[in-house]
C-alpha positions in Angstrom: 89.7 69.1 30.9 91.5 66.5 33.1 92.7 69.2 35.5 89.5 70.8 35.4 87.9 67.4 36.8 91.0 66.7 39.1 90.5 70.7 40.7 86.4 69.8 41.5 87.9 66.3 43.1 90.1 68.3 45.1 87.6 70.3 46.2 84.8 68.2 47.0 87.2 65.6 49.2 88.8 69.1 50.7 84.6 70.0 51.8 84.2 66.2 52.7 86.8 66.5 55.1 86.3 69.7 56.4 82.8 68.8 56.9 84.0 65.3 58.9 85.8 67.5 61.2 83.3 70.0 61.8 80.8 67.1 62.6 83.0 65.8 64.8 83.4 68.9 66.4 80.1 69.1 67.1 80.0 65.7 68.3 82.5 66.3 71.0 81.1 69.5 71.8 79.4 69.6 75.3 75.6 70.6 74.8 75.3 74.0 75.7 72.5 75.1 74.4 71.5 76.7 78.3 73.7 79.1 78.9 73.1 78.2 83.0 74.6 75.0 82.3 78.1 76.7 81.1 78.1 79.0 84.0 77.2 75.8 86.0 80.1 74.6 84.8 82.7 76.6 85.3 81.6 77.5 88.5 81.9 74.2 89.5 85.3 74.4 88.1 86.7 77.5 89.7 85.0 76.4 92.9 87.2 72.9 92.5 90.4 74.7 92.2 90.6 76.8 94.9 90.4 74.0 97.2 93.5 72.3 98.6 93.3 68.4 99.1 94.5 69.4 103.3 91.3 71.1 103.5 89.4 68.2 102.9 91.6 65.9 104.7 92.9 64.3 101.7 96.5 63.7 100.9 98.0 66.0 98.1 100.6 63.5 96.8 103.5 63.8 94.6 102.7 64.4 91.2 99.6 66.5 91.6 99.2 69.0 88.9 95.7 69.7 89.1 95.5 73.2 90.9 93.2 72.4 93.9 90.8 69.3 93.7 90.7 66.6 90.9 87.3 65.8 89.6 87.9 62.8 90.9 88.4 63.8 94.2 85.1 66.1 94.3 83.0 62.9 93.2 84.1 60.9 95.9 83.3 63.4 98.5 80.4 63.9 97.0 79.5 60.1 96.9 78.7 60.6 93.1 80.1 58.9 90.1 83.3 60.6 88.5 81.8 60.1 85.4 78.5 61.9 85.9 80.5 64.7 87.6 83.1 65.1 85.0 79.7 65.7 82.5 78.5 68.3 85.4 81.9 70.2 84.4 81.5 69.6 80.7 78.1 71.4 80.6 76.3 68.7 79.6 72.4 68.2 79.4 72.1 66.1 82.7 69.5 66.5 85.7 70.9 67.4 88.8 68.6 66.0 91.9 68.8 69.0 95.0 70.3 65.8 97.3 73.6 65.4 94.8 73.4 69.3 94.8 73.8 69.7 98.5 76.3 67.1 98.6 78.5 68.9 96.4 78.0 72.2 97.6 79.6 70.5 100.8 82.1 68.6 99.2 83.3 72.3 98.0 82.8 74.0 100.9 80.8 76.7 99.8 79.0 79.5 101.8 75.7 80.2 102.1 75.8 83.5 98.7 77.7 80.6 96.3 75.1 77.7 97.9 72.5 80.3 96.6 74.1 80.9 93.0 75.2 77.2 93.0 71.0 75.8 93.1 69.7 78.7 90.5 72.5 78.2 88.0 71.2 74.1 88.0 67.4 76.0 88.8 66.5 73.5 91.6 65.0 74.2 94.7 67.5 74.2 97.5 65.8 72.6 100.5 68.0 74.0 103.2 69.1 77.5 101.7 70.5 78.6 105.5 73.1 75.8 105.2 76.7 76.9 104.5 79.7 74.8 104.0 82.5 77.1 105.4 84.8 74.3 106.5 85.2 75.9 109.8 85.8 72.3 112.1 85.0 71.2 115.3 88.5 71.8 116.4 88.3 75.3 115.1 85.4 76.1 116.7 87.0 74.7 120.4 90.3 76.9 119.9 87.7 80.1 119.8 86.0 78.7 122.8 89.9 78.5 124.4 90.9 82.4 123.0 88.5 83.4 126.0 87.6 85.8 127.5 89.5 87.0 124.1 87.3 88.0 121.4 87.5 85.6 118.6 86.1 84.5 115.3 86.6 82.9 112.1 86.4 85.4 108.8 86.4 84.6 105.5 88.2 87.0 102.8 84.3 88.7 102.0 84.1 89.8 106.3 81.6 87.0 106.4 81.2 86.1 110.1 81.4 81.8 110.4 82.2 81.5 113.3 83.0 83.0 117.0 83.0 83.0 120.4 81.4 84.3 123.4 82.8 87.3 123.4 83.3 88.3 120.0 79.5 87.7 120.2 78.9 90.6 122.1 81.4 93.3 121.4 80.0 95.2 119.1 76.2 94.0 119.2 74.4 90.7 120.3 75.5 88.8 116.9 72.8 86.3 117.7 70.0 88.5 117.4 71.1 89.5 113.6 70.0 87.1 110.9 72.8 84.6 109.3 73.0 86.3 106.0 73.6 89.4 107.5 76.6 88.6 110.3 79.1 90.4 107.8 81.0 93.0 108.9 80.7 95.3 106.2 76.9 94.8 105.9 77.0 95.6 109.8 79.0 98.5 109.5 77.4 100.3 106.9 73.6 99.4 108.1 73.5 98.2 111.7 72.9 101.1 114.4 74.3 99.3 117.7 77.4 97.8 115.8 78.0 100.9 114.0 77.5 102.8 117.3 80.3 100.5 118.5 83.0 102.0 116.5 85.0 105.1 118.4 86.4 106.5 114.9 83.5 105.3 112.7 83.8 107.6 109.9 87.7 106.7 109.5 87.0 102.5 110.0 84.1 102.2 107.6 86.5 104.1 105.0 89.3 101.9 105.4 86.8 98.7 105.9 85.4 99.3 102.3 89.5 100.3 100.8 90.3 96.6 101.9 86.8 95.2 100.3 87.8 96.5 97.4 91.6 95.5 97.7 90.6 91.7 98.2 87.7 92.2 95.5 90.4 92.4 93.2 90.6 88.4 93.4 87.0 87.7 92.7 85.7 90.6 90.7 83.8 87.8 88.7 82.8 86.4 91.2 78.6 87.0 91.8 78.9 86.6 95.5 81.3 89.1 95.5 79.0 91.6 93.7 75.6 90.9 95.0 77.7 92.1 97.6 78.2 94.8 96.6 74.8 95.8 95.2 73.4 94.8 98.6 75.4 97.7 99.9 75.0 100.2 97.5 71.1 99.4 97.2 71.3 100.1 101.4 73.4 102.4 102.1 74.3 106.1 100.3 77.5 106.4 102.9 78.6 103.3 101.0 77.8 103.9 97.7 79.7 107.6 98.0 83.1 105.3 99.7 82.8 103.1 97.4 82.9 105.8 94.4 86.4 106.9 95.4 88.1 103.6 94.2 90.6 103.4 97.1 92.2 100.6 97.9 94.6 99.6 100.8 96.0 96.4 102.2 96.0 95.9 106.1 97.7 96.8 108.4 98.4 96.1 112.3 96.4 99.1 114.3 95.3 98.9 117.5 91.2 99.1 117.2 89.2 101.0 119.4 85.2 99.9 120.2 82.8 101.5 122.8 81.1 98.4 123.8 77.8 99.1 125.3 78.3 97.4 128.8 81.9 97.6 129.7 82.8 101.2 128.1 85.8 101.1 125.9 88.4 98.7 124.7 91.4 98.6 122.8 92.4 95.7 121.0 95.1 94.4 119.1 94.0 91.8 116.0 95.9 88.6 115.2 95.0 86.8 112.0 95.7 83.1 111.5 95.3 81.3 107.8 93.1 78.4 108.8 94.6 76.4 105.6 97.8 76.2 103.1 96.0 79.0 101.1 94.4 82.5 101.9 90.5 82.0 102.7 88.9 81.7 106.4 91.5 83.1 108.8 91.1 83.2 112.4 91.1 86.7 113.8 92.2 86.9 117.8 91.7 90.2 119.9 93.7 90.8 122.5 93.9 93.9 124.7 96.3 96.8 124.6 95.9 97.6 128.2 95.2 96.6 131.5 92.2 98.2 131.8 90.6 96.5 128.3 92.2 92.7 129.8 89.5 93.7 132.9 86.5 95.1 130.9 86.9 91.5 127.9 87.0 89.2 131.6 83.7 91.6 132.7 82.4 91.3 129.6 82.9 87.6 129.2 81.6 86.4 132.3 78.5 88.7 131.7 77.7 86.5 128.3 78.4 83.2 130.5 75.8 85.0 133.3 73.3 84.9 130.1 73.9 81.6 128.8 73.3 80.2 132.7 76.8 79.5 133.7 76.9 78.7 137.2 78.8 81.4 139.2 81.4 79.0 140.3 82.0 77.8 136.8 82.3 81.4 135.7 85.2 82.5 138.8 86.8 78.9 137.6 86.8 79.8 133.9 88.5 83.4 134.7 90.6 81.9 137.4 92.2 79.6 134.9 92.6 82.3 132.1 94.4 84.2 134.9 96.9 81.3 135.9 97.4 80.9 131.9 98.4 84.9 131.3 100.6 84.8 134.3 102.6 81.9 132.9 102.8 83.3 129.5 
């Protein structure tokens, strides 16, 4: 009898305790009970990690572990507390105002697709959806400037177009006459007439173009950007869809590229890409010509998009003048 009683002691305490821990289980457990608010979450968290502290202009210190940003870090650029942010990242049931929303979509440098996914995953309004965070700084944007008559731009690892120069701007088509969202160059490739009318060996680049899509997609194949991206394509285009079908896959590669630019006739460039931080994202792409006769036709073409922009004529001879002296020296 006594071991009978001792046996339902044991396991009544045994279901006591079990049932402490389970509570407090539950008690620590971040409320999830919208699933938006865990995908908000670890968003926010792979979004934090990929970001070095240089990028931001903050020092990375000794004993950093943290891959990328600490919370910490992301709350004060954000100018929120690192409390409420940390919660943010837990999931937790907390409102999230469009202001503190923009501030860390900033803070994180997102583009304009991850803006997008960042204000429905918290479902708030985003009151400036063209903005994008790419990072790409004021000193960036003057070395494009410099690259001229060069064509230039800044790239990020999806062919999103940030940023470029003058002449970049009007190789393949007038870049300023296409909408934001769609100054990629896959999207252009596959779906614009004048830049795809651009391309000597079309058939041959758009193939390789969507091998190293894939190649990179490899990376961020969770990533919704990434496959709205995708979907945009395939939705648009049935020369993509039967590319993208084949699954190849290839990693680039120096080739000299070959456009028929509308004005000018032909040129033949050679690309140059630059990281534009300690890890691969943005990269600056530089094209410079594989002949003499495409060094005259960039310089043409360049002072014809300085000619639209109202450039005195003297400022124009000056600006080639210069690139001239710099060339010779090199």
């Amino acid at each position: 009898m006594t071991t009978m009683v001792s046996d339902a002691m044991a396991r009544s305490m045994a279901g006591v305790t079990a049932g402490s821990r389970s509570a407090g289980a539950e008690a620590r457990r971040p409320e999830t009970s919208d699933p938006r608010r865990g995908e908000l979450a670890a968003f926010l968290r792979s979004r934090r990690e990929r970001i070095t502290p240089e990028q931001v202009g903050l020092p990375r210190g000794r004993r950093r572990r943290t891959p990328g940003l600490r919370r910490e870090e992301v709350a004060q650029l954000s100018a929120v507390g690192v409390t409420w942010y940390t919660w943010l990242e837990q999931a937790r049931d907390i409102h999230v105002s469009a202001q503190v929303l923009d501030a860390i979509a900033r803070a994180l440098l997102l583009d304009r697709s991850e803006r997008a996914h960042l204000f429905a995953l918290a479902g708030t309004v985003d009151p400036s959806p063209a903005s994008e965070c790419t990072g790409v700084s004021e000193g960036l944007r003057r070395m494009l400037e410099q690259l001229e008559p060069f064509p230039a731009c800044v790239q990020n690892s999806r062919f999103d177009l940030l940023a470029y120069n003058r002449t970049y701007r009007h190789l393949m088509c007038d870049l300023e006459q296409v909408p934001p969202e769609d100054r990629n160059c896959m999207w252009l490739a596959f779906t614009h007439d004048e830049w795809r009318s651009s391309l000597v060996d079309r058939d041959e680049t758009i193939r390789l173009m969507a091998a190293k899509f894939r190649a990179v997609m490899a990376e961020h194949v969770a990533e919704p950007a990434w496959k709205a991206m995708v979907k945009r394509l395939e939705d648009a285009s049935p020369e993509f869809r039967e590319i993208w079908a084949r699954h190849e896959v290839v990693r680039p590669a120096d080739k000299v590229k070959v456009y028929r630019q509308s004005q000018v006739g032909i040129v033949r460039l050679t690309s140059t890409s630059l990281w534009t931080g300690p890890q691969q994202g943005p990269k600056l792409l530089a094209y410079t010509p594989a002949d003499a006769e495409t060094h005259e036709r960039l310089r043409r073409l360049h002072a014809m998009a300085l000619a639209k922009e109202g450039a005195p004529v003297g400022e124009e001879r000056a600006l080639v003048e210069q690139e001239a002296v710099s060339v010779a020296g090199v």
